[in-house]
N, C-alpha and C positions, 0 to 999 in steps of 0.2 A: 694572536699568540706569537709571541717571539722565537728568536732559536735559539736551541739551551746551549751553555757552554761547553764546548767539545774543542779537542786540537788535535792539530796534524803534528807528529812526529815527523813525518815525510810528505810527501805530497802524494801519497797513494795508500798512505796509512790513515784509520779515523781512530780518532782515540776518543773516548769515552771518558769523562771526566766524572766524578760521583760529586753534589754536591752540600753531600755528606761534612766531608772533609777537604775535597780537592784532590783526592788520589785520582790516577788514573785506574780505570775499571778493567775494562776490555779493549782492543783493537780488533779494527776489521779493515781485510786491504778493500779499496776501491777498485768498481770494476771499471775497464778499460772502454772507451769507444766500441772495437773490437769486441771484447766481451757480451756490451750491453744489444750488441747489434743481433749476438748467438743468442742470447735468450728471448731477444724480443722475436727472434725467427720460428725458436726452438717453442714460445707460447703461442704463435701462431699455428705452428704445423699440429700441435696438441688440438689447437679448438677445432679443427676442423673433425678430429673423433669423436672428442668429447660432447661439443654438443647434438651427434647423434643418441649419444645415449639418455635411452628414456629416464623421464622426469622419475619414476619412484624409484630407480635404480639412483642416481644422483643424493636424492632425499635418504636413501639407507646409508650412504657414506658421510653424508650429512649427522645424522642421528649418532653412527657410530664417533665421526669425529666428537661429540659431546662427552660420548666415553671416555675417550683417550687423551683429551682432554682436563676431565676432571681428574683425573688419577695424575694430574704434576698439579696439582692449584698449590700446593705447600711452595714446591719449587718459584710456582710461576709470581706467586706473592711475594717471597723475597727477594728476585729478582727486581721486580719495579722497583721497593724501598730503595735497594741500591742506589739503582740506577738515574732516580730520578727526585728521590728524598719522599715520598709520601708514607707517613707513619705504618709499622709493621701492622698496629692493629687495625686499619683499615683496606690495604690493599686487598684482602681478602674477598673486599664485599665486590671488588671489578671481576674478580673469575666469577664468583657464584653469580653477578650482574651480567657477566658477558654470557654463560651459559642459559639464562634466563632468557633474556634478550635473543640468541641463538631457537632456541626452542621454540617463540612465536613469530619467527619466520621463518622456522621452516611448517608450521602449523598450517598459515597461512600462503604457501607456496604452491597448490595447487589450484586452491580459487584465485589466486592473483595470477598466475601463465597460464588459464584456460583459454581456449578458444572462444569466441563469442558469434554464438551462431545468432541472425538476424530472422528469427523463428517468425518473429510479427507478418513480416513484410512478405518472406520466401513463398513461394508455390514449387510445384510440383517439376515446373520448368525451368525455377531458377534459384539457385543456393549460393549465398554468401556467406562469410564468415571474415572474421577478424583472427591475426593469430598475434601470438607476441615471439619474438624470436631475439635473441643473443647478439649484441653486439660486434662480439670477436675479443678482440685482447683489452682487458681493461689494466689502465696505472690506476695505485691507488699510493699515494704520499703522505702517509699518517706520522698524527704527530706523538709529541710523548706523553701531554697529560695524564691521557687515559690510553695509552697504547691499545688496548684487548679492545675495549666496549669503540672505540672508533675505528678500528680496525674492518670488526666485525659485521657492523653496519653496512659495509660495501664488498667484503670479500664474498660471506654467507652468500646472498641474495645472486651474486655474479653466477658465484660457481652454481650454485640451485639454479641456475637460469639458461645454464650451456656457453658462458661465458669463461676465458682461461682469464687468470689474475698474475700482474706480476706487482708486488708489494715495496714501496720505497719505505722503509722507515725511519723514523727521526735517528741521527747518529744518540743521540739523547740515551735512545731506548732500540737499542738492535736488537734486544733477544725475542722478544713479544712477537714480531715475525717470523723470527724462523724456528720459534715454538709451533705458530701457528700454522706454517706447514709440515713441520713435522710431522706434526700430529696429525694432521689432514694425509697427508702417508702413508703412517698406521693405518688410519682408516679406510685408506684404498682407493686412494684418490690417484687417478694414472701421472705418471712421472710428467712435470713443466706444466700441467692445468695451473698449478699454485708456487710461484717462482719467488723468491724474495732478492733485490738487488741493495749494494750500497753505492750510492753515488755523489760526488760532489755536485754544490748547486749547477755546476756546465753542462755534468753528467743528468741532472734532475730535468733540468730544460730539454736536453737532447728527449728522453723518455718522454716528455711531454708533446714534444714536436714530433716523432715520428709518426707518420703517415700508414704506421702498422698500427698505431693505438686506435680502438674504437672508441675509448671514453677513459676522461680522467677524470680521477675526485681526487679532491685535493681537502686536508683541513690544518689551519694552520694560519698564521698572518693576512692581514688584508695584500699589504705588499709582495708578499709572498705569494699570493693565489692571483694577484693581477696578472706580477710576472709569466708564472706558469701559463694561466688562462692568455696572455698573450702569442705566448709559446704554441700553446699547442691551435689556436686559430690562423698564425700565419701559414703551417705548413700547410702541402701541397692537396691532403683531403681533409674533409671538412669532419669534426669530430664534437659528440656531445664533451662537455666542463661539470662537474658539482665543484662547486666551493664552500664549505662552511669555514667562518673566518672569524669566528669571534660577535664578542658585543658586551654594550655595557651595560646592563640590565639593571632596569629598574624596580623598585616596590612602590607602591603607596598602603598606608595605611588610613585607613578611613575610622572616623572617631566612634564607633560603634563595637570595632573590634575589641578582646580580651589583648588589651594595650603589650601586659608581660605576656603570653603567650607570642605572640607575632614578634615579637623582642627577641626571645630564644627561638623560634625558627628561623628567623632571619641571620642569624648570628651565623647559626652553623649553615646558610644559603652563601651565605658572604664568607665564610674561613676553609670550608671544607676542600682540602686541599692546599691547603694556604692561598686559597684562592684563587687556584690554575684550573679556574673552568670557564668557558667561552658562556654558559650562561648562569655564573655563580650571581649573586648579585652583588654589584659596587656602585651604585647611588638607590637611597630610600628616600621618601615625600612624606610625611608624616601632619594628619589635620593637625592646627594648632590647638584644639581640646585636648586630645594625649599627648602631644608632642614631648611633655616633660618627663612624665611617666614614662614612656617608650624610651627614650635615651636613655634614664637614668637605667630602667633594666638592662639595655642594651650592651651598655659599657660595663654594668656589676657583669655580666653572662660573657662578654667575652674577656675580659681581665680573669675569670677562672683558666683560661688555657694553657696545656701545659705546651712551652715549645723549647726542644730539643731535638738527641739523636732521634730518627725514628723507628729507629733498631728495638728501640725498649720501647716492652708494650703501654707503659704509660703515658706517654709521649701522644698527645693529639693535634698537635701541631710540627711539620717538622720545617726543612728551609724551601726556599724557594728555589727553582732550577738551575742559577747560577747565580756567581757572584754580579756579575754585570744585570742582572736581572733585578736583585735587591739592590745595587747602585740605583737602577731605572727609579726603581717604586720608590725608595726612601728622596729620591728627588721630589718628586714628584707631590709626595708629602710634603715638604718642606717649603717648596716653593707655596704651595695653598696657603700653608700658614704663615708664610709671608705676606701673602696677600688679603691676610685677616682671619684666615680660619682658625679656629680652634681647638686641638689634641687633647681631646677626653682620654684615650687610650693610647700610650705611646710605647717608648724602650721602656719605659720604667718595669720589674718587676718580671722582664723578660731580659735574662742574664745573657743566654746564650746570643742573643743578636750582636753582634759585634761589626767595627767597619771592616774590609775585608774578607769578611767570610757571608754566607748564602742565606743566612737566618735572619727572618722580618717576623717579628711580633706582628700581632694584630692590634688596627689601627682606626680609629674611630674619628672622625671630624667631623663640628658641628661648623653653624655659621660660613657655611660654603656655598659660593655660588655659582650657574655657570659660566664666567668668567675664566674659572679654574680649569685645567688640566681635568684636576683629580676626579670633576664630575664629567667630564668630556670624550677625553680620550681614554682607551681600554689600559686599565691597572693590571689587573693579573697576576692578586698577590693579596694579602689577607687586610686591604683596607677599604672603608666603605665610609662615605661623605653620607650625611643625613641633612635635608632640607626641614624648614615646617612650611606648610601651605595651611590656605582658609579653605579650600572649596576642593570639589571637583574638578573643575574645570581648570583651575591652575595646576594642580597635579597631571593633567591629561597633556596641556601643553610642556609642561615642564620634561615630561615622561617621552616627552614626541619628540623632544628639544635634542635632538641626537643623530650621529651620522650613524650608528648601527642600529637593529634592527633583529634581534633574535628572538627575546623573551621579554614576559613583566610581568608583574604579580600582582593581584588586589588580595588585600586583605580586611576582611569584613566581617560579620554575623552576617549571615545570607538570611536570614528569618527574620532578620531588622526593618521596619517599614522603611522600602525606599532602597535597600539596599540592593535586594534580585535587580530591579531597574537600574541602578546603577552599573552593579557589574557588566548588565549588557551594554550599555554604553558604552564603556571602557570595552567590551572585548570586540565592539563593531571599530572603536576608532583610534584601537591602540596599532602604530605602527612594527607591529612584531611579527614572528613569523608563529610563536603559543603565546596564549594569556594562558594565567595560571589564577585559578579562585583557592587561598591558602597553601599552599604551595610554591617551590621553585627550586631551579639546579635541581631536574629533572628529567629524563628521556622516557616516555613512555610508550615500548614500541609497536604497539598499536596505533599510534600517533603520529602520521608526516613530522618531520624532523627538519625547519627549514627555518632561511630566515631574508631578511629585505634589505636592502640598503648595503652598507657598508659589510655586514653580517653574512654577504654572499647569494648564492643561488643555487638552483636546484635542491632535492630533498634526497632525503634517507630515513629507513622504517617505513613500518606500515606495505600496503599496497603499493603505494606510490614509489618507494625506493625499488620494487621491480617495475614500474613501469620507466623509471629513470636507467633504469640498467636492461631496456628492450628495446623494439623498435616495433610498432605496429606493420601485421605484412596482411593485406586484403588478399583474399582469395573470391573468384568471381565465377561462379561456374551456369552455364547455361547448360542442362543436363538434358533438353529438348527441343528436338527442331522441328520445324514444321513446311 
């Protein structure tokens, strides 16, 4: 993911650009060296209370923050549209998503930091145990797509876990953090556990490198999560990284499926959001039996969109995060079809796109190869290249054919002879971190949330995003001597 457009008035000022219109939104001063050094103290000297206090005490501030939380979702929806253009009638679904998502980890927060006693083995003269214990101060440097639901993935699970958080967030989207300690306030959460900072990239490195961070997550650019991930492994202690960093996610369609149906789910896997999701999907494989069917609905289903302000509830498509960002992608476009592709769905019929301003229609191209950009490297923006394939097996390599590595989709009749078989294939030999059978541009957090290659490392969700924010500690006790 890229970073949105934002400017400095001063060099200690962040200004929030809306890319709405280009106004500016909000300023926030950066903190200092100086500054960032007092909080990263001031979240230390917190963890060492906090994570004495027991796990169900933690868990009722947890619960209650759900409260106090939901009682600003009206605020907290308009605030994203703002800030970051996603249509008013959708931001809604990331609080009631974030709260959802919230609730089954804290569900799941005591069977994942239980103790593990080794009952098999133990006798009477000797007891072992496993425990899971808190890292200390974690950075978390989220971005603005989805400010709340990526957020949430690493703060929840921290603080449930006796870990202090201090939160960098996109200049993009400053208020989603320090909503989100607020509210964790209200609900009673002791002062510096939950810190929110603003920093320039110098300031972001520094955070990354200090030797007081126990773990960083980082989501956000490949480039971006290198840098930091380099950051915080040269200094002087050794410190856990998550990076989730994007990807170009694939589908295939297999000639068995309901051709239109998978056409419109895939439409809105590919635009929702204008396409600013690390696993929306932006290239599809389609057998050559539907191949013609699936395009033609493909292009009728997304030509219905409406793209404008995203203020008004009609609007379900609004612009992209900056003007430089629609430069990026309408390149990007253009170059393909210079090199032969073909624009099923372009400006036409989508008024509001203009040069200079933030707004990209959604964009469909056939006759693309990966030669291209547009099937290669991450778009991030509401346009998606579609292949035809004959077989299996070229869809599988094509689908492989990739430096990232997050997600991919089969779409099938699963009751089709040959088709269960198949899918397993594909999800033994798909290089992703989910396969998805009908489905995609999805987090389900029951689910490790992870991905390979260029896509990053380490996970979030599930059990495993507390074992990612723990550190196993043996206990070894000989209770008998002789």
């Amino acid at each position: 993911m890229s970073n949105p457009n934002t400017a400095s008035d001063m060099p200690h000022i962040q200004t929030t650009i809306s890319p709405i219109d280009q106004k500016p939104v909000l300023t926030r001063p950066l903190q200092t060296e100086e500054q960032l050094d007092h909080v990263i103290a001031e979240s230390v000297k917190a963890y060492k209370s906090w994570r004495k206090v027991p796990l169900d005490d933690r868990l009722k501030i947890a619960e209650q923050w759900m409260t106090e939380f939901e009682k600003l979702k009206d605020v907290l929806a308009e605030e994203i549209t703002l800030q970051m253009g996603r249509p008013i009638s959708q931001t809604p679904g990331e609080i009631t998503g974030t709260i959802g998502r919230a609730k089954h980890l804290i569900s799941i927060a005591k069977e994942s930091l239980a103790e593990i006693p080794q009952t098999e083995t133990d006798t009477d003269a000797l007891k072992r145990v496993i425990r899971r214990e808190p890292l200390g101060v974690v950075a978390i440097v989220a971005p603005w797509n989805f400010p709340y639901l990526t957020m949430i993935n690493s703060v929840l699970p921290a603080i449930i876990a006796g870990n202090t958080v201090i939160i960098k967030p996109s200049p993009q989207t400053p208020t989603p953090a320090e909503r989100l300690a607020a509210t964790f306030s209200v609900a009673g959460l002791p002062t510096n556990v939950c810190q929110v900072v603003h920093l320039s990239p110098e300031g972001t490195s520094r955070l990354a490198a200090d030797p007081r961070i126990g773990f960083l997550s980082f989501t956000g650019s490949v480039q971006g999560g290198k840098s930091l991930a380099k950051a915080a492994v040269d200094c002087e202690a050794f410190k856990g990284v998550g990076l989730e960093l994007g990807g170009k996610d694939p589908a295939y369609v297999r000639p068995e499926v309901d051709a239109k149906w998978a056409a419109a789910e895939l439409v809105d896997g590919a635009m929702f959001n204008s396409g600013q999701s690390c696993c929306g999907i932006e290239r599809i494989y389609v057998h050559a039996s539907i191949y013609d069917t699936f395009v033609e609905e493909f292009a009728s289903v997304a030509k219905q969109y409406k793209l404008g302000d995203p203020r008004e509830k009609t609007t379900n498509l609004g612009p992209v995060v900056s003007v430089a960002s629609a430069a990026r992608i309408k390149k990007q476009v253009k170059d393909a079809v210079a090199a032969g592709a073909k624009e099923l769905v372009g400006q036409e019929g989508f008024d509001a796109e203009k040069e200079g301003n933030a707004f990209v229609g959604p964009k469909v191209l056939v006759d693309v190869t990966h030669e291209m950009d547009v099937m290669m490297e991450e778009t991030f923006g509401p346009v998606v290249g579609i292949m035809k394939v004959e077989s299996d097996e070229e869809a599988l390599q094509l689908m492989n054919d990739s430096p990232y590595g997050l997600t991919a989709s089969i779409w099938t009749d699963i009751a089709a002879p040959g088709a269960a078989e198949a899918f397993e294939m594909f999800a033994q030999e798909l290089e992703t971190g989910t396969v998805f059978l009908n489905r995609c541009d999805f987090l389900d957090p029951a689910l490790a949330w992870t991905g390979v290659k260029n896509s990053g490392r380490g996970v979030s969700l599930s059990k495993f995003g507390y074992d990612q924010l723990t550190r196993p500690k043996s206990i070894h006790m000989k209770v008998k001597t002789v």
